[in-house]
C-alpha positions in Angstrom: 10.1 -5.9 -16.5 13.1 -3.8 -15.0 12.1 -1.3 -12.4 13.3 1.7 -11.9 13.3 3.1 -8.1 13.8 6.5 -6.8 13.7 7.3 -2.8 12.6 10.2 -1.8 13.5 11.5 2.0 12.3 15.0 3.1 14.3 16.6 5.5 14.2 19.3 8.0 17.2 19.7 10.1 18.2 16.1 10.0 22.3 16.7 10.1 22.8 14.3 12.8 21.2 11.5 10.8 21.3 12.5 6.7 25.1 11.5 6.5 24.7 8.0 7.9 21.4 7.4 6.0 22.2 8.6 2.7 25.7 6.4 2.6 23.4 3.4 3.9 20.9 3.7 0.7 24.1 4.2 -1.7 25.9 0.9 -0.3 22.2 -1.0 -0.2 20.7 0.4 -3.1 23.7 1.5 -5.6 20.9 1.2 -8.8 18.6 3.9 -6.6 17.9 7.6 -7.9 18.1 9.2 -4.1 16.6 12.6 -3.6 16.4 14.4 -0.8 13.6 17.2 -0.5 14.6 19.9 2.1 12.3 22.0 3.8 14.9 24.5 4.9 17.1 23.3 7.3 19.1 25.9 9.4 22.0 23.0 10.3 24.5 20.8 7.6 21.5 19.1 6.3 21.8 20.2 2.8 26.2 20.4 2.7 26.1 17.0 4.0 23.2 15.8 1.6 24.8 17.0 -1.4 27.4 14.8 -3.3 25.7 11.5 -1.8 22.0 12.6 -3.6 20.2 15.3 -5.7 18.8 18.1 -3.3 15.7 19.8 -4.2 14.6 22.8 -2.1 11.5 23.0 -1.3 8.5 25.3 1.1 8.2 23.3 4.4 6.0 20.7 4.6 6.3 16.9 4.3 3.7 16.3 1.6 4.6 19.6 -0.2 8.9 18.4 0.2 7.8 15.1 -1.2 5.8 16.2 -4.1 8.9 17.9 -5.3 10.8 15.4 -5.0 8.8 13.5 -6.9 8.7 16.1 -9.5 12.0 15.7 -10.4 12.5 11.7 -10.1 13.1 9.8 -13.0 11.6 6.3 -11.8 9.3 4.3 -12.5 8.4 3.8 -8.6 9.0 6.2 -6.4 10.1 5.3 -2.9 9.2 7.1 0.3 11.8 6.9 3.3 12.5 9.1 6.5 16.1 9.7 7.4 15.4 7.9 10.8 14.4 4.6 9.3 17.0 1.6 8.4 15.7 -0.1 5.4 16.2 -3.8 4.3 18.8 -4.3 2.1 16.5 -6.6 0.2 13.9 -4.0 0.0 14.1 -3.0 -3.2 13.9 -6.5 -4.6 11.0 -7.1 -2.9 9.4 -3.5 -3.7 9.7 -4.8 -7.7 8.7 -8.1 -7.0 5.6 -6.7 -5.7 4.8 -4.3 -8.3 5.7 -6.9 -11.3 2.2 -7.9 -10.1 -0.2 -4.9 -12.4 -3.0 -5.2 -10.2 -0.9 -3.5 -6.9 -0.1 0.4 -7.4 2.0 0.4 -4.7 2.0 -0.7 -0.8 4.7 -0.4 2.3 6.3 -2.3 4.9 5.9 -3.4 8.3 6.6 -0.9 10.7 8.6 -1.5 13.5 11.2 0.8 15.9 14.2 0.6 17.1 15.1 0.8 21.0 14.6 -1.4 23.9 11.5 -1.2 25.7 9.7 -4.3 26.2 6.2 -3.0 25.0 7.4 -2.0 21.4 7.2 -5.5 20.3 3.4 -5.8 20.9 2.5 -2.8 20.3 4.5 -2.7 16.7 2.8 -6.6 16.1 -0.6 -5.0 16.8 -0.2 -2.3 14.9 1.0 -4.5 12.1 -2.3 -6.1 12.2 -4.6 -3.5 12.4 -2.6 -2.0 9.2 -3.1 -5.4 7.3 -6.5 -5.3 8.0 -7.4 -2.2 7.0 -4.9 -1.6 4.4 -3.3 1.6 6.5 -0.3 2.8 5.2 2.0 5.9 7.4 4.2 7.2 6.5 7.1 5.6 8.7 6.4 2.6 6.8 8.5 3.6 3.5 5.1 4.3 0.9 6.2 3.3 -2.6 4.0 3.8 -5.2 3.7 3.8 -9.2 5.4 7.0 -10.5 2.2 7.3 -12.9 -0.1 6.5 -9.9 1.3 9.1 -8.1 1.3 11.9 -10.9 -2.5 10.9 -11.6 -3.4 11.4 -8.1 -1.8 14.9 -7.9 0.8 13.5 -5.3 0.1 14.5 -1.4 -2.2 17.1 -0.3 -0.8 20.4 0.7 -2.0 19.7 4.1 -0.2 20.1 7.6 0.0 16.6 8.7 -1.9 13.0 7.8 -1.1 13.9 4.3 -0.2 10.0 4.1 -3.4 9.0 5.4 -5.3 11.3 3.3 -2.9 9.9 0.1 -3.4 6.5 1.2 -7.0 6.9 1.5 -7.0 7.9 -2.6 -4.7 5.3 -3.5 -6.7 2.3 -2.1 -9.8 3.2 -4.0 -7.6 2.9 -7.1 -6.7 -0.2 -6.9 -4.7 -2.9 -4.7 -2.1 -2.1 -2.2 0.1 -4.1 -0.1 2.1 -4.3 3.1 5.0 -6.7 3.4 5.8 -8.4 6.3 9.3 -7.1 6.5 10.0 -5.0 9.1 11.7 -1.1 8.1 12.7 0.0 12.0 12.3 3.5 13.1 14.2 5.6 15.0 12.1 5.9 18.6 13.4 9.4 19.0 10.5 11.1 18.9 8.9 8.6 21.6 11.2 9.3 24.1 11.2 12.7 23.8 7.6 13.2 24.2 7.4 10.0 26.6 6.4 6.7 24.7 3.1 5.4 26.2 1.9 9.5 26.1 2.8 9.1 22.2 1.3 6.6 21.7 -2.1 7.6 23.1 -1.6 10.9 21.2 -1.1 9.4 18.0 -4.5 7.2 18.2 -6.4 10.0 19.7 -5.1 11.9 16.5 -5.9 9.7 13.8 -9.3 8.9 15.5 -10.0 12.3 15.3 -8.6 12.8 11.7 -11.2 9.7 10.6 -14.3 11.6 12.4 -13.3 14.3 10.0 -11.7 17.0 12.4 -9.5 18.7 10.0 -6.0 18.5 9.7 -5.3 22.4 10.4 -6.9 22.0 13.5 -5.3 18.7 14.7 -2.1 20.2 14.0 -2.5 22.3 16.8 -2.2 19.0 19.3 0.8 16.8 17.4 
């Protein structure tokens, strides 16, 4: 069966990046429906998005950007990327390859960053672990799904952050999900700027708290 794929990328104020990224999924994935769901960017975002991708305009918020993308893409899977990320060329192939399977509704890929400190590698392989395990999927791990998944579940909550998680924790009662073993590198940006090992701790504490139930309005407050 022939797949159809569309990637979605929410954006907010991502011109030094969208240019790049967009030319980089045209020249990997030519076959690709690419939509980019902006959350009102103030910079070139949007002049630089259009031509290379359909723009949809959307109130700010990831999970609200990427459910309307996803209300206007025409694939059967839909593909969930940040502008930061770098993205196997093979990706797609192994995306469809994955889903020929009917049992798996959809999955993502091994995370992994960009940048050269020497604890990313262990920390990443850990994390890569833990995800397998548990069957976590984040969002900087490029979610793809069955478009008719996705619509049945209603798409993302219209919640402030973890709306992944909170996705992710519907989809896997569904059915089966998978994470390849193929790395999709992020940018480390955000790391550095807050201070990576700080981050890091941050981020744990946060979804430690988000899986005791503190809600997501409140956690907000600390991301």
């Amino acid at each position: 069966m022939a797949f159809c794929v569309s990637i979605i990328v929410p954006t907010l104020n991502e011109e030094a990046l969208i240019g790049d990224f967009l030319g980089y999924l045209r020249m990997s994935f030519p076959e690709a429906e690419i939509i980019v769901a902006d959350g009102g960017s103030e910079d070139g975002t949007v002049s630089l998005a259009e031509g290379m991708a359909r723009v949809v305009h959307s109130p700010r918020g990831r999970g609200t950007q990427m459910n309307a993308g996803a209300g206007v893409a025409t694939g059967d899977i839909l593909w969930f990327l940040h502008a930061d990320c770098r993205p196997s060329p093979d990706s797609i192939s192994l995306i469809t390859d994955t889903l020929s399977d009917d049992r798996v509704l959809g999955g993502g890929f091994r995370w992994a960053l960009t940048g050269s400190k020497w604890y990313y590698r262990p920390f990443t392989a850990l994390a890569h672990l833990k995800n397998t395990r548990r069957r976590n999927l984040f969002g900087d791990m490029g979610i793809f799904v069955r478009k008719a998944t996705f619509e049945t579940m209603g798409g993302y909550g219209d919640i402030p952050i973890f709306e992944e998680v909170e996705f992710n924790n519907r989809l896997r009662k569904l059915g089966e999900t998978v994470i390849l073993d193929t790395p999709l590198p992020s940018s480390d940006r955000k790391l550095l700027k807050e201070g990576p090992i700080r981050a890091f701790i941050k981020n744990d504490i946060l979804k430690i708290a988000y899986s005791l139930g503190f809600s997501p309005e409140f956690l907000k407050k600390f991301y």
